[in-house]
TORFI-548206 format. One line per 4 residues: their letters; for each residue y, z, x of C-alpha. Coordinates in Angstrom, 1 decimal, padded with zeros to 4 digits. Last residue first. Example, Ala and Ser with C-alpha at 12.3 -4.5 7.8 and 13.67 -1.06 7.14 Angstrom:
BEGIN
SA = -001.1/007.1/013.7  -004.5/007.8/012.3
***
This chain:
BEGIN
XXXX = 009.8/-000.9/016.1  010.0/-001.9/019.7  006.7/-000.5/020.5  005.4/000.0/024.2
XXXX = 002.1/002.5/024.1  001.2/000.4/027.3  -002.3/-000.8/026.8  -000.8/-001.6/023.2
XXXX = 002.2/-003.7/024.5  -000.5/-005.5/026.8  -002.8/-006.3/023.8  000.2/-007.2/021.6
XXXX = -000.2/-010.8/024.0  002.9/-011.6/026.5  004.9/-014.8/025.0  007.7/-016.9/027.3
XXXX = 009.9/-018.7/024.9  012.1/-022.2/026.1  014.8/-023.4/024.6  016.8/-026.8/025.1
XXXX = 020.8/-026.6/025.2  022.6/-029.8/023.4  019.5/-029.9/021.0  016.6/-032.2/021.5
XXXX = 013.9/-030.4/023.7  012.5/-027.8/021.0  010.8/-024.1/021.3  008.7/-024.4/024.3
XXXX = 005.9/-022.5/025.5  005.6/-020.4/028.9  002.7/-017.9/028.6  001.6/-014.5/029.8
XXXX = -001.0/-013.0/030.0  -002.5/-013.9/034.2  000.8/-014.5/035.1  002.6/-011.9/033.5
XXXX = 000.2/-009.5/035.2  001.6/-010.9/038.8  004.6/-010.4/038.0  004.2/-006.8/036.5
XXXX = 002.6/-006.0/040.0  005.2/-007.5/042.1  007.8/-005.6/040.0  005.7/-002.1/040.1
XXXX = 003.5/-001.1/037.5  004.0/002.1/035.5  005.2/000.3/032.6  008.1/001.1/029.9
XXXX = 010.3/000.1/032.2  009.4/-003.6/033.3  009.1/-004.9/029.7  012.3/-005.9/029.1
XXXX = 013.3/-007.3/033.1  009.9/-008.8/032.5  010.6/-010.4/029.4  014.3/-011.6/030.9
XXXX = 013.0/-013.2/034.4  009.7/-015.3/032.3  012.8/-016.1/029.6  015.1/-017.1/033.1
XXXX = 012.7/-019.6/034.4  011.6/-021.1/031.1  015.5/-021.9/030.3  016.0/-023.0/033.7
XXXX = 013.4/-025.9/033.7  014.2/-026.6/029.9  018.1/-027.5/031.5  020.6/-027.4/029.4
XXXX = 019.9/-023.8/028.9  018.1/-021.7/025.7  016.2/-018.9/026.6  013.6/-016.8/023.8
XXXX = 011.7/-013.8/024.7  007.9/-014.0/022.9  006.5/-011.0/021.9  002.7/-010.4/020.3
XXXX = 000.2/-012.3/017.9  001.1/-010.3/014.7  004.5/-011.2/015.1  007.6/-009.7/017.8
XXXX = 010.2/-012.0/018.3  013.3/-011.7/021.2  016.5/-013.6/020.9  018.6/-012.7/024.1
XXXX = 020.7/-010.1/026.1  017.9/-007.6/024.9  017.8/-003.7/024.4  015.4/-002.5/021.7
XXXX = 014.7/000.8/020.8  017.1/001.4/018.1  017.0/-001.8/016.7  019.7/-001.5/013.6
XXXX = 018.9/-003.3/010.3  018.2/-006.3/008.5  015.5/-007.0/006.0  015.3/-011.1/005.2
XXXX = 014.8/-012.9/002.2  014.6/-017.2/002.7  015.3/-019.7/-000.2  014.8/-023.0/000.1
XXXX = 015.9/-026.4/000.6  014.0/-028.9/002.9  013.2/-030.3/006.3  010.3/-031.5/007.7
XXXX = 011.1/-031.1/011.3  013.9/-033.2/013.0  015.0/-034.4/016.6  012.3/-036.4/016.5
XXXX = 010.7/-034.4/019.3  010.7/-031.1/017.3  009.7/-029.4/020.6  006.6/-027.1/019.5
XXXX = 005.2/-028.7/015.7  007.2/-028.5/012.6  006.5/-028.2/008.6  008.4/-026.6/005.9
XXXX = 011.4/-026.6/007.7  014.5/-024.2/007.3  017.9/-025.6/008.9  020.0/-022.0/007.2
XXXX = 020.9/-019.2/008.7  023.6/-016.6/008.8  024.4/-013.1/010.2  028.4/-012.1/011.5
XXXX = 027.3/-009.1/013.5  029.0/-006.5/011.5  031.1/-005.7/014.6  031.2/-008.0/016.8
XXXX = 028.6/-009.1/019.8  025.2/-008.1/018.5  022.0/-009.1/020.5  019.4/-010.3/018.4
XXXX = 015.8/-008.8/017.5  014.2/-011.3/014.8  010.9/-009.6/013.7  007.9/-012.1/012.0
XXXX = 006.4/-011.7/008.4  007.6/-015.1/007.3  008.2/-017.4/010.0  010.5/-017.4/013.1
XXXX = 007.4/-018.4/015.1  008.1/-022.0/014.5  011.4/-022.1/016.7  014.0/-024.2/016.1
XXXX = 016.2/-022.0/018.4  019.3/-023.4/016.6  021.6/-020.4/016.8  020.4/-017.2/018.5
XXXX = 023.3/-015.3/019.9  022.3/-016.0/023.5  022.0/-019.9/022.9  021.2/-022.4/020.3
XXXX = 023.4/-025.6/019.5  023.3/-027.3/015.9  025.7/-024.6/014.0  028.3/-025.5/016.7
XXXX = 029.1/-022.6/019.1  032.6/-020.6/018.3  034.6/-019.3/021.6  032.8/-015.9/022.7
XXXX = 030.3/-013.8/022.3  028.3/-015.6/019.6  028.1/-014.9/015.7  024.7/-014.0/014.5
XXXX = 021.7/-015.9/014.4  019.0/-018.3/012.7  019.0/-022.0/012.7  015.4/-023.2/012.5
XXXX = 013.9/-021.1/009.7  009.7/-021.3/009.6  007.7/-022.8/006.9  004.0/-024.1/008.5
XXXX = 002.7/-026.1/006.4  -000.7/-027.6/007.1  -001.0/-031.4/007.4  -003.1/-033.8/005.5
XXXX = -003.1/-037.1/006.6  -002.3/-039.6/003.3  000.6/-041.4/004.8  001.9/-037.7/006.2
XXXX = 000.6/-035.5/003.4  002.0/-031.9/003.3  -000.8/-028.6/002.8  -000.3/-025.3/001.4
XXXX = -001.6/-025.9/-001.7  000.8/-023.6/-003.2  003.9/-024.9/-001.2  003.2/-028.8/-002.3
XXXX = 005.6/-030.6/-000.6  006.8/-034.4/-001.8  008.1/-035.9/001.2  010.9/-038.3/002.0
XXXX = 011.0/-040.4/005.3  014.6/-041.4/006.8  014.9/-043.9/009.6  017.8/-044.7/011.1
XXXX = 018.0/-048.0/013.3  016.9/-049.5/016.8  014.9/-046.9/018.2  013.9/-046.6/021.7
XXXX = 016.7/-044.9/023.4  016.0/-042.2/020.5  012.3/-041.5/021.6  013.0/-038.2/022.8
XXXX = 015.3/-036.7/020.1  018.1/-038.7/018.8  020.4/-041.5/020.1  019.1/-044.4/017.9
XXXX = 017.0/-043.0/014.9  014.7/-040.5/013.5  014.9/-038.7/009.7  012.8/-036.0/007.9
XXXX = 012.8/-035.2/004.4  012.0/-032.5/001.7  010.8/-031.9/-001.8  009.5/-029.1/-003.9
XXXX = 011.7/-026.3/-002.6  010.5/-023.2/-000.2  010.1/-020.0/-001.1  010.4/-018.2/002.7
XXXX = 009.6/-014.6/002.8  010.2/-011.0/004.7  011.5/-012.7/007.9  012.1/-008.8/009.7
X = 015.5/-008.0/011.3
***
């Protein structure tokens, strides 16, 4: 699917407290924060710092293999990824596990940084157009993205460590044969390109992306499109 647009609304609101995110074991009470947001402009002010929005969706998938997954838990099918690269002009590839694939999303943010430590971005109401349709030439167990920048394979896992493990395994077991290298030699390109980043640590399975620049697609002739 391609993130055609994101219109977001005119106000939105983040919240922290006791037994969320990173610093919940440190917080003694909820704590909302309301924010007027300015789409034109571009720009949110955090006590008068001026941030640039960044409007991605957070909760974005299709139904899951097997028993039902809480709307606030990400894995295979997608689900709360919370990742800032599913912005406007971005492909969503998602493996399909019923028939008619069952799409929905919602969580959208108008502003979030890698992690979403608080255990919120800035979130707020809006309305989101997407194209879907049938990937022909792509074959994934898990979320992939493809922007301007390049493709990023997404993992989610209780454990971040195992999640970054298996989205380095996944991209190259993707990428593998439309090369001419061998395994060792993929590897070792993968770690000279490639890069582990992190989606968000604060949801019941953590995800990790692993992102190879369009430079190595293009060397390759490998398009998903």
């Amino acid at each position: 699917m391609t993130i055609e647009d994101i219109t977001l609304d005119d106000r939105g609101v983040m919240l922290t407290g006791p037994r969320l995110g990173v610093m919940g074991e440190q917080m003694e009470g909820m704590e909302a924060k309301m924010f007027d947001v300015d789409a034109a402009g571009g720009h949110v002010s955090f006590n008068g710092l001026e941030l640039p929005m960044n409007p991605m969706i957070g909760v974005i998938g299709v139904a899951p293999e097997g028993d039902p997954i809480n709307n606030g838990t990400p894995d295979r099918h997608g689900g709360n990824m919370d990742s800032k690269k599913i912005t406007s002009g971005a492909d969503l590839y998602l493996p399909v596990f019923h028939d008619g694939a069952l799409f929905g999303l919602g969580d959208v943010h108008a502003k979030m940084g890698d992690g979403e430590i608080s255990v919120s971005g800035l979130e707020i109401g809006s309305t989101v157009t997407v194209t879907l349709d049938k990937a022909h030439n792509m074959t994934t167990g898990h979320p992939v993205v493809i922007d301007e920048e390049g493709i990023y394979m997404m993992v989610s896992h209780e454990s971040l460590d195992a999640a970054v493990d298996e989205s380095v395994r996944q991209m190259i077991a993707l990428l593998h044969p439309h090369t001419d290298l061998s395994l060792s030699e993929l590897t070792m390109l993968m770690s000279l390109v490639g890069e582990t980043q992190i989606n968000q640590v604060v949801d019941p399975l953590k995800t990790a992306r692993f992102f190879v620049p369009n430079s190595v697609l293009d060397h390759y002739n490998i398009s998903f499109s």
